[in-house]
RODO-2510 file (C-alpha; in nm, 4 decimals, decimal comma):
residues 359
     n   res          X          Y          Z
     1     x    -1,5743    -2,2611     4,5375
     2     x    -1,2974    -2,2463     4,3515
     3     x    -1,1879    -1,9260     4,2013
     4     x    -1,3111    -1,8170     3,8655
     5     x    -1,0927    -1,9060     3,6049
     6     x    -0,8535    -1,5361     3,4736
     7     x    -0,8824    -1,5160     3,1161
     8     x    -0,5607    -1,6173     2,9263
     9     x    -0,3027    -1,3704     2,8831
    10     x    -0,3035    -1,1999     2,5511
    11     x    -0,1454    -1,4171     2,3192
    12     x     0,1373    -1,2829     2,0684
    13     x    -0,1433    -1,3599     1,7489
    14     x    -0,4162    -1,1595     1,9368
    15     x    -0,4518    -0,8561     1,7081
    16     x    -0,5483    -0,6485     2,0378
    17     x    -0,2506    -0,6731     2,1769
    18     x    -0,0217    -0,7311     1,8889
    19     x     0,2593    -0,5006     1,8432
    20     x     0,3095    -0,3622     1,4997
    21     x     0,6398    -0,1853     1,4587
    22     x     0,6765     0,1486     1,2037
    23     x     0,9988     0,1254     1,0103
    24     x     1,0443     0,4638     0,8786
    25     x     1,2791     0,4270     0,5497
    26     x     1,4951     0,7878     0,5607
    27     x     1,7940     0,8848     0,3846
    28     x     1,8577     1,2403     0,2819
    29     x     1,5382     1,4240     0,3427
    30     x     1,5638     1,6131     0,6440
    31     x     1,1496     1,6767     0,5868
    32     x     1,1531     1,3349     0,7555
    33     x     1,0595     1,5800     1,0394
    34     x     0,7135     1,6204     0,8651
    35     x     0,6603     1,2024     0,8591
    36     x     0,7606     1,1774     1,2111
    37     x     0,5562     1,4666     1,3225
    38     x     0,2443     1,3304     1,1942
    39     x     0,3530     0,9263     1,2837
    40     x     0,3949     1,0508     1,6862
    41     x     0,0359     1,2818     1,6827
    42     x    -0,1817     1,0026     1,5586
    43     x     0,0392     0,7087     1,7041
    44     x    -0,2622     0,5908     2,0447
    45     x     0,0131     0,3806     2,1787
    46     x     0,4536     0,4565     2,2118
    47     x     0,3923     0,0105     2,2996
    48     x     0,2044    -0,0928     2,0388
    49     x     0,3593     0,1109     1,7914
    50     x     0,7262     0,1353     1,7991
    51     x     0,8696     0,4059     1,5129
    52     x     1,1667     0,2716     1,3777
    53     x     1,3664     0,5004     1,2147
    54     x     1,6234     0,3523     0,9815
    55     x     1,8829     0,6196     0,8238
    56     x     2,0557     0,5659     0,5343
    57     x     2,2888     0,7821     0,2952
    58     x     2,4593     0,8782     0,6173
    59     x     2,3075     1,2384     0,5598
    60     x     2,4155     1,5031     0,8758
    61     x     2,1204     1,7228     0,8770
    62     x     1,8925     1,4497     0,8514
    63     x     2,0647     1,2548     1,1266
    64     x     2,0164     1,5294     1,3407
    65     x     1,6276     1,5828     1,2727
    66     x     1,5846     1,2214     1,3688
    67     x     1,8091     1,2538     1,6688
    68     x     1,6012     1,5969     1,7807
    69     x     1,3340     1,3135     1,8498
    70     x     1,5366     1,1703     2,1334
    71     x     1,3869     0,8528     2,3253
    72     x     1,0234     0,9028     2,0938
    73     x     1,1890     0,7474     1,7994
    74     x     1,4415     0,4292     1,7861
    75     x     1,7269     0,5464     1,5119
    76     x     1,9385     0,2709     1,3695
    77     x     2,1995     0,3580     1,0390
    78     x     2,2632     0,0992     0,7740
    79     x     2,6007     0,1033     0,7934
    80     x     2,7391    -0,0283     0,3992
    81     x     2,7546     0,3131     0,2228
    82     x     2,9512     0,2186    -0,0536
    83     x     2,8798     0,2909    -0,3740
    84     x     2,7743    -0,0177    -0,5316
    85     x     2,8662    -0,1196    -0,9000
    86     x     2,6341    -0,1787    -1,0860
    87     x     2,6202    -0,2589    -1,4956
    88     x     2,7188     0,0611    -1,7406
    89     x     2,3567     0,1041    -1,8267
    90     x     2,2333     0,1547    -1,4982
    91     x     2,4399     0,3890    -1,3650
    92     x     2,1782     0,6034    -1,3337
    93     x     2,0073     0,4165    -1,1543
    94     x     2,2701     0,3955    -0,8636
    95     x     1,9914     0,5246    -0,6089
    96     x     1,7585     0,2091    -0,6769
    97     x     2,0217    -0,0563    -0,5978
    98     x     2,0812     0,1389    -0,3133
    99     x     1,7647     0,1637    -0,2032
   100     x     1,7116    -0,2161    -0,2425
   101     x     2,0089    -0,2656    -0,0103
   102     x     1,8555    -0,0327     0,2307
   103     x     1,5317    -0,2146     0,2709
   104     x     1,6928    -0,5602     0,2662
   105     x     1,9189    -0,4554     0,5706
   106     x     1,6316    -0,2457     0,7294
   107     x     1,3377    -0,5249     0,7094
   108     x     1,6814    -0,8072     0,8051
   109     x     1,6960    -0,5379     1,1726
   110     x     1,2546    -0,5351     1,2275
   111     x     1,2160    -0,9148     1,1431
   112     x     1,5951    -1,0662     1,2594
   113     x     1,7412    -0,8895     1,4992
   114     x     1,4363    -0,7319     1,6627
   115     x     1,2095    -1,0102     1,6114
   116     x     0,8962    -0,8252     1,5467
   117     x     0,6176    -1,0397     1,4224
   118     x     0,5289    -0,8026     1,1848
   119     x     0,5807    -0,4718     1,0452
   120     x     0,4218    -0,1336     0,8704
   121     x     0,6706    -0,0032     0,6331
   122     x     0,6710     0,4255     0,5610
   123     x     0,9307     0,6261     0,3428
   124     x     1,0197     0,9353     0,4661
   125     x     0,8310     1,1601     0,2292
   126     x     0,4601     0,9980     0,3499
   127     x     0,2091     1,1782     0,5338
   128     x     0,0138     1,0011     0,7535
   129     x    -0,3738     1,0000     0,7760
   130     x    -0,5470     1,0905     1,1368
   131     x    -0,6911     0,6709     1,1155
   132     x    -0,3824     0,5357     0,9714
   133     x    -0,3066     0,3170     1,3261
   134     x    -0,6781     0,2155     1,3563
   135     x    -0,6295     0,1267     0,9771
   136     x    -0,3581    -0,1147     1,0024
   137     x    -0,4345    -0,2578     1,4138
   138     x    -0,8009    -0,3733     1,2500
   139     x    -0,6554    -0,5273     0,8840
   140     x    -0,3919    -0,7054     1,0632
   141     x    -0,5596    -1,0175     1,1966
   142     x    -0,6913    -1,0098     0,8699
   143     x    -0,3571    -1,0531     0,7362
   144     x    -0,2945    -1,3172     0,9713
   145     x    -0,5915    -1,5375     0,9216
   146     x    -0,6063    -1,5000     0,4957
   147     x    -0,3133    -1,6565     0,3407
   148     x    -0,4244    -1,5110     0,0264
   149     x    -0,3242    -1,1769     0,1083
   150     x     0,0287    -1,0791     0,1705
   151     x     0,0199    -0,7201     0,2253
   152     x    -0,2303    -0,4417     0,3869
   153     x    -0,1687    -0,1016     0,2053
   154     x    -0,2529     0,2393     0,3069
   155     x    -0,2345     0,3438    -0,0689
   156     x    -0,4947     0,3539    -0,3202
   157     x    -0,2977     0,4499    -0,6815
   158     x    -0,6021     0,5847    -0,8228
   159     x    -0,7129     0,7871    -0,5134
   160     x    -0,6990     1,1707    -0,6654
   161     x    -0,9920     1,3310    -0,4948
   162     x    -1,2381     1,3365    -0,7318
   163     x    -1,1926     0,9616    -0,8244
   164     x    -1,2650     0,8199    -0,4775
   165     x    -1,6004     0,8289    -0,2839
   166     x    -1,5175     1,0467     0,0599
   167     x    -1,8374     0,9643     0,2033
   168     x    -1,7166     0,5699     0,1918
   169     x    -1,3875     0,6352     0,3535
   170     x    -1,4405     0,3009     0,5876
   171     x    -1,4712     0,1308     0,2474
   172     x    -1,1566    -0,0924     0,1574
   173     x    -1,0945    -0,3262    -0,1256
   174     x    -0,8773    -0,6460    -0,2117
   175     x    -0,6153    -0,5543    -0,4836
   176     x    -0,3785    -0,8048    -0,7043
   177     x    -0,1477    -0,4741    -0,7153
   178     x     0,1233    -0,4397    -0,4518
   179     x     0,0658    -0,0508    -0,3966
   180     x     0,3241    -0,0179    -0,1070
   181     x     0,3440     0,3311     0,0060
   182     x     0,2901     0,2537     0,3456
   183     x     0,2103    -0,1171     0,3595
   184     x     0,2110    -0,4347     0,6676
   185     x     0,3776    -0,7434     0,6095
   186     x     0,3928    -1,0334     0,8215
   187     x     0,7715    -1,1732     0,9306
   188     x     0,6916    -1,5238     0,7399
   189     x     0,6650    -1,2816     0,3825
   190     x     1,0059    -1,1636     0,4859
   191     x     1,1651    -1,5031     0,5358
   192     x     1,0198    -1,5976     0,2067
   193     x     1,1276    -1,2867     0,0288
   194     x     1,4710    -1,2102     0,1935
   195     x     1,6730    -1,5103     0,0568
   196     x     1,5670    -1,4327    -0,3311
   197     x     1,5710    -0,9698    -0,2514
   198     x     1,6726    -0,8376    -0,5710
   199     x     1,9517    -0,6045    -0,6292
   200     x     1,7155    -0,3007    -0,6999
   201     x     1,3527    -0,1665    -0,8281
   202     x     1,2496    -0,4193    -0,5490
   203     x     0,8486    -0,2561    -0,5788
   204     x     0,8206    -0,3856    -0,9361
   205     x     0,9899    -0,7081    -0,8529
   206     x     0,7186    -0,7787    -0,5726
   207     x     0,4827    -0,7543    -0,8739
   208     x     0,6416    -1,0304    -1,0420
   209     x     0,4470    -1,3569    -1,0658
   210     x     0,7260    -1,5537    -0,9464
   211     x     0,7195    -1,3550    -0,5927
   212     x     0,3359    -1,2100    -0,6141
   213     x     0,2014    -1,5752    -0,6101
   214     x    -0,1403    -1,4975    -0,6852
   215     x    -0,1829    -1,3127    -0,3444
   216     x    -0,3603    -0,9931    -0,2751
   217     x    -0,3316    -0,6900    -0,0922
   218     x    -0,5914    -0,4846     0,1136
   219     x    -0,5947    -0,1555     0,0146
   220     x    -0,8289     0,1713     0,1094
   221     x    -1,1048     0,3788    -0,1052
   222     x    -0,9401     0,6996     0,0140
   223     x    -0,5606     0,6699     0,0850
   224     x    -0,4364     0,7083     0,4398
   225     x    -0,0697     0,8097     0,3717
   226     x     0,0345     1,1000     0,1097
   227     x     0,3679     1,1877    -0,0385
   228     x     0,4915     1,5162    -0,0172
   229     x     0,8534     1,4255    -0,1597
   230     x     0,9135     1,5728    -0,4729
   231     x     1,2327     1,5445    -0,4664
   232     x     1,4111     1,1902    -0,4899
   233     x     1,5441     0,8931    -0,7423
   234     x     1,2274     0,9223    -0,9725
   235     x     1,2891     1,2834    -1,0049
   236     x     0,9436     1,4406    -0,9540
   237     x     0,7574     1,4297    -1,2795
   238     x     0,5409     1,1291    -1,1785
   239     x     0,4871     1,3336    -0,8860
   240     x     0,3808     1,6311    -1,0533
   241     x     0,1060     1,3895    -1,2474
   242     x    -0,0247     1,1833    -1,0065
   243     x     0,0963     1,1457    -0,6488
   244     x     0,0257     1,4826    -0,5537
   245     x    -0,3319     1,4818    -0,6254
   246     x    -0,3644     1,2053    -0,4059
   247     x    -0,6560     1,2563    -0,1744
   248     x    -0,5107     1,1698     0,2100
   249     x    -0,8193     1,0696     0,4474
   250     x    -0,9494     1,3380     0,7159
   251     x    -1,2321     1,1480     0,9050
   252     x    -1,1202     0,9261     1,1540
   253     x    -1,2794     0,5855     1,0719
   254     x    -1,3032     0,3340     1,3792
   255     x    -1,1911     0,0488     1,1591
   256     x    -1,1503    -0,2030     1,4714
   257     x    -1,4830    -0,1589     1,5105
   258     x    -1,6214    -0,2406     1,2151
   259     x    -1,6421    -0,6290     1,0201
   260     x    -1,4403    -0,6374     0,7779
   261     x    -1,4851    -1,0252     0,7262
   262     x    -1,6187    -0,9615     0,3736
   263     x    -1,2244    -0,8842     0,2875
   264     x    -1,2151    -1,2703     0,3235
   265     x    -1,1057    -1,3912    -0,0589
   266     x    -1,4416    -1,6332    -0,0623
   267     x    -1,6710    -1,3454     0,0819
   268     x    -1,5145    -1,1069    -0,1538
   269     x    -1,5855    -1,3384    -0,4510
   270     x    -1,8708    -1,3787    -0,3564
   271     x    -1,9911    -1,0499    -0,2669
   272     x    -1,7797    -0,8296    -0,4883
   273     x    -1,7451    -0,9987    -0,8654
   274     x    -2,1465    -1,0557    -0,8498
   275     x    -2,2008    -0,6776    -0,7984
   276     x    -1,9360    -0,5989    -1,0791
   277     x    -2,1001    -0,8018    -1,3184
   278     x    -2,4632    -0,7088    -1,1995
   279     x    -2,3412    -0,3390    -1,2779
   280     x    -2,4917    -0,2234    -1,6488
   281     x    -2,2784    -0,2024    -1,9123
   282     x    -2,2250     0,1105    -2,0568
   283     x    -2,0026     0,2617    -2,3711
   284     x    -1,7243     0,5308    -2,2876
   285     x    -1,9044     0,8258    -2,4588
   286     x    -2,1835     0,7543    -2,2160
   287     x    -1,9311     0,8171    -1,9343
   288     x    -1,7721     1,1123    -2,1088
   289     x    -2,0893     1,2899    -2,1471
   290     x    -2,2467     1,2114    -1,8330
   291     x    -2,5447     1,0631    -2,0330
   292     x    -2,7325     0,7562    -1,8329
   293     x    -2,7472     0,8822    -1,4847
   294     x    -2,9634     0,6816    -1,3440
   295     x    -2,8108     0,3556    -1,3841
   296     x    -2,6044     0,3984    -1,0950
   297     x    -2,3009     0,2253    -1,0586
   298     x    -2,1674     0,1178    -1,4208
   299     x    -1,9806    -0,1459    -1,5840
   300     x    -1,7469    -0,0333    -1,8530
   301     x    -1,5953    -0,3570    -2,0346
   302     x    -1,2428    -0,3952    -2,1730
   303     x    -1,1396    -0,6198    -2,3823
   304     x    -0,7601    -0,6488    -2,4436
   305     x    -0,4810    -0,4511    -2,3188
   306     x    -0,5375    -0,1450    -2,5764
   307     x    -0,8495    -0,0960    -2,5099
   308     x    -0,7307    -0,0985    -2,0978
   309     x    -0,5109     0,1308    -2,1846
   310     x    -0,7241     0,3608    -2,4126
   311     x    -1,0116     0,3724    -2,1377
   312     x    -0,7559     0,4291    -1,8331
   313     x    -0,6173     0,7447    -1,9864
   314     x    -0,9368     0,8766    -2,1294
   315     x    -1,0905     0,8616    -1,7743
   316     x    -0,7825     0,9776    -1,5903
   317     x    -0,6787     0,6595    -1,4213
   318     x    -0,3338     0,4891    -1,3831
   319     x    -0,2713     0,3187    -1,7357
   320     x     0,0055     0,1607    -1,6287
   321     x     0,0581    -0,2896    -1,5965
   322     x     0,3386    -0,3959    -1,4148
   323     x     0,3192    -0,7861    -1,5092
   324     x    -0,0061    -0,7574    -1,6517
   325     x    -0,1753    -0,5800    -1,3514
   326     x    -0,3439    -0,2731    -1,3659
   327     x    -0,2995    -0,0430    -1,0753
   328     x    -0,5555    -0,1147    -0,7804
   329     x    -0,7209    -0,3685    -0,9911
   330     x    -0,8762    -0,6875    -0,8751
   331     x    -0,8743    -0,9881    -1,1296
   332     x    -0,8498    -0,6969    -1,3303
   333     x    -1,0968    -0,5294    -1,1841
   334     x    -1,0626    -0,1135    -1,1042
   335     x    -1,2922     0,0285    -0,8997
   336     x    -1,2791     0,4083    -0,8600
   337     x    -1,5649     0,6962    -0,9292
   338     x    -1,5756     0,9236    -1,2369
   339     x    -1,8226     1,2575    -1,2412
   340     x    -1,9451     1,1472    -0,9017
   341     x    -2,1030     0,7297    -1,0210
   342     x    -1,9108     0,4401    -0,8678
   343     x    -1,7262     0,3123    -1,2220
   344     x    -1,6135    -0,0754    -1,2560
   345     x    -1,3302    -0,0808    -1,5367
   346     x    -1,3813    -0,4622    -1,5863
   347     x    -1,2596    -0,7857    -1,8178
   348     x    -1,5233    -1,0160    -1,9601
   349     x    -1,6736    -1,2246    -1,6619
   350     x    -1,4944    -1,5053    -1,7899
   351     x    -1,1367    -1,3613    -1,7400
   352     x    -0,8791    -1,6316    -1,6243
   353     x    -0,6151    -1,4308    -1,5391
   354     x    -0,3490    -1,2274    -1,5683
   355     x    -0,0948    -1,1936    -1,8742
   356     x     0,2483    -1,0846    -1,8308
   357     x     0,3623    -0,9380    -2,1589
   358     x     0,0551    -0,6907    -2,0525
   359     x     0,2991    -0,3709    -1,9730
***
């Protein structure tokens, strides 16, 4: 009889065997060492996972840190270290154009010249979570077969420790807010995106409608990548109030494992809005003083942007839009846990999206 027939090799779209590059984005930090550190322990594969360190500022004592890392790390320099001009009233923001430059030329090396199909982007200030690999190897055919979502973050922007659920740290979430902050794109985003990259404050400009395109990213109850950078262009203060309190998943969840077809936009609509809008409704003060327990998970309605606003501060969340999106939110939707009960910030059910002048 003839021979049984070998299975096909793996092909390049089988998530198994796919091979997800890590650009590291350094400059002058020479803590990079701490990023790197953490990026080889946790790393289960030098194949699957290239690290990719791209250097720019042209910064000597960084440049050596990276280089300590001999054949572990690949090390490529953007090599355009002009100064670049930029209008009278942004010259203090010099470190944003050049930043934009820096990931336009790094993400042009990953998708053009190295031809990777896809890549996870870090800074150099992130710590990485002991699951972060497992993370993005079980979201990505996820990425691949939903072409509503452009982006799988390790970030949640309202993950301070006692506003996320550690006990659900398998538990992940569809966002309309591009978190970044260690994030996967495919190679087809970047041929969209490259020809139109703006000139700097590229993160808010992905939130733009225009580039957004109603798409949504993945995102985690409890964040697998921290920051530890203080230091850098935003110059620490929204550090101080919110990124350092971040909580950074400990407990290795075996996301490849696990189904996470209910991230699929119709299962999510289907499963998640329902269970919003099943939540009860119940008034601030209620929240504040810890009064109706036993409801369970709650529903607190907005209606306009003040009242957004007014609710996200007096509960400690993000109160920030950036085109009309709140942080983490999900057709306006946040999801995060005050006093220990699962909290739905939420628009009337009959919300039809989002509007711009929002900010």
């Amino acid at each position: 009889p003839p021979p049984p027939p070998s299975p096909p090799p793996p092909r390049p779209t089988d998530p198994a065997g796919a091979v997800l590059p890590v650009l590291v984005m350094a400059c002058d930090r020479s803590t990079v060492r701490r990023c790197l550190d953490k990026l080889l322990r946790y790393r289960p594969s030098a194949q699957r996972f290239p690290v990719i360190v791209s250097q720019d500022c042209g910064h000597a004592e960084t440049a050596r840190v990276i280089a300590s890392y001999g054949d572990a790390v690949a090390h490529i320099r953007q090599p355009d270290l002009s100064d670049i001009p930029v209008p009278a009233e942004h010259r203090k923001f010099q470190g944003y154009y050049k930043i934009a430059r820096h990931y336009r030329w790094a993400l042009g090396q990953v998708f053009r010249t190295f031809r990777y199909r896809a890549a996870i982007v870090v800074e150099d200030d992130l710590e990485v979570a002991p699951d972060f690999f497992e993370y993005f190897q079980a979201a990505f055919p996820l990425l691949l077969a939903d072409r509503s979502l452009w982006c799988v973050s390790a970030w949640n922007d309202n993950g301070k420790e006692q506003m996320v659920d550690v006990g659900q740290a398998e538990l992940l979430y569809r966002t309309d807010f591009f978190p970044g902050l260690g994030w996967l794109l495919l190679a087809e985003l970047w041929d969209e995106l490259e020809p139109k990259w703006p000139r700097a404050f590229w993160d808010d400009w992905m939130r733009q409608p225009e580039q957004r395109r109603d798409r949504s990213c993945v995102r985690p109850e409890v964040s697998r990548t921290m920051t530890f950078g203080r230091k850098g262009v935003s110059h620490g203060q929204f550090f101080d109030q919110y990124l350092k309190f971040i909580k950074l998943n400990d407990r290795f969840v075996p996301f490849t494992q696990l189904d996470l077809s209910y991230l699929k936009k119709e299962e999510y609509e289907r499963s998640f809005l329902p269970k919003v809008y099943a939540a009860p409704e119940v008034r601030v003060e209620e929240l504040q003083g810890n009064r109706r327990r036993e409801l369970g998970a709650v529903r607190l309605q907005y209606s306009g942007r003040d009242s957004f606003k007014a609710f996200a501060k007096a509960l400690g969340l993000m109160d920030d839009l950036k085109s009309g999106v709140p942080r983490a939110g999900y057709r306006g939707i946040v999801s995060f846990v005050y006093r220990g009960r699962r909290v739905y910030l939420a628009p009337p059910s009959d919300w039809t999206g989002y509007d711009p002048s929002w900010s």
